[in-house]
Structure formats: C-alpha cells, structure tokens
N, C-alpha and C positions, 0 to 999 in steps of 0.2 A: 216290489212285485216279485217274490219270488219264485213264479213260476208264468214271468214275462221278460223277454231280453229289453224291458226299456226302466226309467223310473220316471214313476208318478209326480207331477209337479203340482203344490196349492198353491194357489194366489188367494191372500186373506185381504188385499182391498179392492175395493170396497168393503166386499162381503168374501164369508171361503165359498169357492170354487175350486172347481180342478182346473188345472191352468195345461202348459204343454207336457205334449210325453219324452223324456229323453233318453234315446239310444244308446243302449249301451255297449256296442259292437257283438251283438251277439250272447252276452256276459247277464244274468240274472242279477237283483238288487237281494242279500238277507239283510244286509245290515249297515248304515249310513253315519259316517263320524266327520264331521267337517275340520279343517285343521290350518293351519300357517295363514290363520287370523282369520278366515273362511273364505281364504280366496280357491284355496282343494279341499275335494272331501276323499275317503275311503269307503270304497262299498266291498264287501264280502259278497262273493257269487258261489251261494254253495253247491247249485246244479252243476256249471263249471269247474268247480276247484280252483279258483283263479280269487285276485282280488283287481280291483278298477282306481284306480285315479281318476278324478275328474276335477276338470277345471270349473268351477263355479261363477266364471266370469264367460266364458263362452258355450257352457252346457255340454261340455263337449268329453269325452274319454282322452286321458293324454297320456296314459299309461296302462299296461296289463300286465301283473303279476302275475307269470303262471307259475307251474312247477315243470322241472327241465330233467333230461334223462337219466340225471346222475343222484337227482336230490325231490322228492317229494314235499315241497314245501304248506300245500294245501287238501286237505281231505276232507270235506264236506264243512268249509270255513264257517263260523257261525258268529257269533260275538265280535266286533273290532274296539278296541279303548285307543286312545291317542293321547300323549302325554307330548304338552309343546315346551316343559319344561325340559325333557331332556331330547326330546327332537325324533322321539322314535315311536312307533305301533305296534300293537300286538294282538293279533286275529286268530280264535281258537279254533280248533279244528277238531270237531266233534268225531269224525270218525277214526281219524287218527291218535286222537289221545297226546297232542300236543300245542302246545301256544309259538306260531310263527312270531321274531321278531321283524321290522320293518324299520331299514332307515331311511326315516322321511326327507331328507337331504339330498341321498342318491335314488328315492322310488324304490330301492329294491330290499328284496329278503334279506337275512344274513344269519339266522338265527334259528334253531328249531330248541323250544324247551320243553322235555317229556312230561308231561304230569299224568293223573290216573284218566282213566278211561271217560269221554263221554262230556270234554268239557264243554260247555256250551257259554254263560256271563265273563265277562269279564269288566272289573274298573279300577284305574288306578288312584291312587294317593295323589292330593294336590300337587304334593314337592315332585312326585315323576319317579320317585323310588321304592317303592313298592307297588307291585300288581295282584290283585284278588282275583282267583279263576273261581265258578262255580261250576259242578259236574256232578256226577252221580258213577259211583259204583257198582254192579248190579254182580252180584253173588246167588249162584243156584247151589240148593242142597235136594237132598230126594226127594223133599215133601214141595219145596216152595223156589217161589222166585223171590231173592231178597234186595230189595236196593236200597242206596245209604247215599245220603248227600253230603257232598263232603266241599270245603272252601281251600284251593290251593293258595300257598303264600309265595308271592317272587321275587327276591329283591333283582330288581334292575339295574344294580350297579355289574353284579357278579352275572345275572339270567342265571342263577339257580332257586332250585324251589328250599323254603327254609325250613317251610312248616305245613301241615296238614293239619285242618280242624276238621275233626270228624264228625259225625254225626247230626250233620245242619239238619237233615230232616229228609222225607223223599223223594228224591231228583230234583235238584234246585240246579233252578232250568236259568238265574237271572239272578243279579247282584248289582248293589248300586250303593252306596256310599251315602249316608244322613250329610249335610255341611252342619260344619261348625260343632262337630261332635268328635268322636270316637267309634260311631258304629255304624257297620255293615248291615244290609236287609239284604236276604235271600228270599227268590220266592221259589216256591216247593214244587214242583206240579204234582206231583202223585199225593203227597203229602197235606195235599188244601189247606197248607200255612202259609206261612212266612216267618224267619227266624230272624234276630237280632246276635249279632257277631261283635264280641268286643276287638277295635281293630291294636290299639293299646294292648291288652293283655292275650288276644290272638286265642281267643276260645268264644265256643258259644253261651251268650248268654239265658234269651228265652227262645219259646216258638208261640207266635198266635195264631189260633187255628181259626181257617176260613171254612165257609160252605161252598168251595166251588174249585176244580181245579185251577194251577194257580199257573200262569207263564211266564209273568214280566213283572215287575215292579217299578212305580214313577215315586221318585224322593224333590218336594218341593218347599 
C-alpha cells in the first residue's frame, strides 16, 4: 500500500480474501522481500525514505532503517532484492540515483553504490554475486526529451558497478531473472516491451514489443 501506513494481508484458505491490516509504525509498504527463511521480510517505504523490518511471526515492525544526519542512505527507495546467500539487501533509491546496501545480520545500512539516475528493478544472481539494477536515463536536447534504459551490473563481492548495458529500451521500470537460464527480462514502461538481457555475455539480446505500457514483469 503505498500510499497507506499499514500492509495488506491475503489469506488464500479457504478461499483469497483480505485478511488483517498490519502497521507499519507510520512507514508506507513500495516493496516486500521476505528473507532468513521467512521468518523477516523487507519493505521499502518510499514516502518515508526509510526501509521496515518485519517480523513475520508476529506481524509486527522490529526495525526502521532510516537515513541519519550525516549520511542519506534512502531517497525515494523503490526496488528491495535479498540475497540469503551472502546475508545481505539491496534497495534502490530511485531518486537518489543509488543502491543502499543492507546487512541482514546487523539490520543496518552500510553501503551506498552510485549508479545512473532513476533506478527503480533490482535482482540478484542465485549464488549472491552479482546484482542487476534497472533505470532509465533521461537526456534533453532542444527539440526532445530522450530516455534510455539502461541494466547496471554489481559484483557484490567488491559493491562496485562493472558494467553498463545500454540501451534495454525505454525506462525499464523492472528486472527479473528467467531460472535455469542465462537471461535477464526488463520491462520498458515508456517503451511497451520488454527486452531479453544475456546475463553470460552482459549485453542485450532482443526486445518484444508489447501494446501497452509496461511496469513489472512475473518470470515463472
């Protein structure tokens, strides 16, 4: 609910229904990753600039990342990936134009990685070593407003960026990983695709054009 201080809960038995609402001390829901087997989740609260711990055994908030006097560590959070293979998060911050890291051990930040402007997807590599940011770069010239969707690469051993794949398509707003493959799906919004990303040779392959703006993509 992102523009509700609580989250929606289903209950699918019987049948779905909406089940209870849970509080989030004040903190908006963008975006939900459950993690340390699903006994915590991550939520992104991009009204806030904060991110939420929750305990999934008691419904309950058990933590709030914020950003502290000295350090900005969230700016309009958007995307969270969680990788339990190396124990850590990463939540992009679409108006800041960087990926906070998170260590899921101690709850807290530790980490800002700069990438280009605007990044919103994020998902990592099964093994926990590499992270795919999606964003979009928007470039004006006299005549036009022009934007370019572009795929950041991270190796997470180092948190630096290795590589930039240019031209995914327009503003790809969403990234999600094929299993058992090699490739990446972006979805476009401006662009009413979606592109295919070799994650192997770190370029793009195709794009298929859709009729409809595009914001999220589900890989099954």
């Amino acid at each position: 609910n992102a523009h509700s201080p609580y989250l929606s809960m289903i209950d699918f038995k019987p049948a779905p229904r909406a089940g209870e609402k849970i509080p989030l001390d004040g903190h908006h829901s963008h975006d939900f990753v459950p993690f340390q087997g699903g006994r915590r989740a991550l939520i992104s609260s991009s009204v806030t600039d904060a991110a939420v711990v929750l305990d999934l055994k008691t419904l309950r908030p058990m933590k709030v990342l914020a950003n502290e006097p000295e350090r900005q560590w969230f700016l309009h959070p958007d995307a969270v990936a969680v990788s339990e293979a190396n124990s850590h998060a990463y939540i992009t911050s679409w108006r800041g134009g960087f990926v906070t890291v998170i260590d899921l051990r101690a709850l807290k930040p530790i980490k800002r990685i700069d990438v280009s402007p605007g990044p919103s997807g994020a998902v990592i590599s099964r093994d926990g070593q590499t992270l795919y940011v999606s964003h979009t770069v928007v470039r004006f010239n006299p005549e036009s407003r022009v934007s370019e969707g572009v795929v950041t690469v991270i190796d997470t051993k180092t948190n630096r960026v290795v590589r930039k794949i240019p031209n995914v398509g327009k503003e790809s707003a969403d990234v999600k990983l094929v299993p058992g493959s090699d490739i990446a799906v972006t979805a476009n919004f401006r662009g009413q695709s979606i592109s295919m990303i070799s994650t192997s040779g770190q370029e793009k392959l195709s794009n298929i054009a859709l009729a409809t703006l595009t914001v999220g993509v589900g890989v099954v």
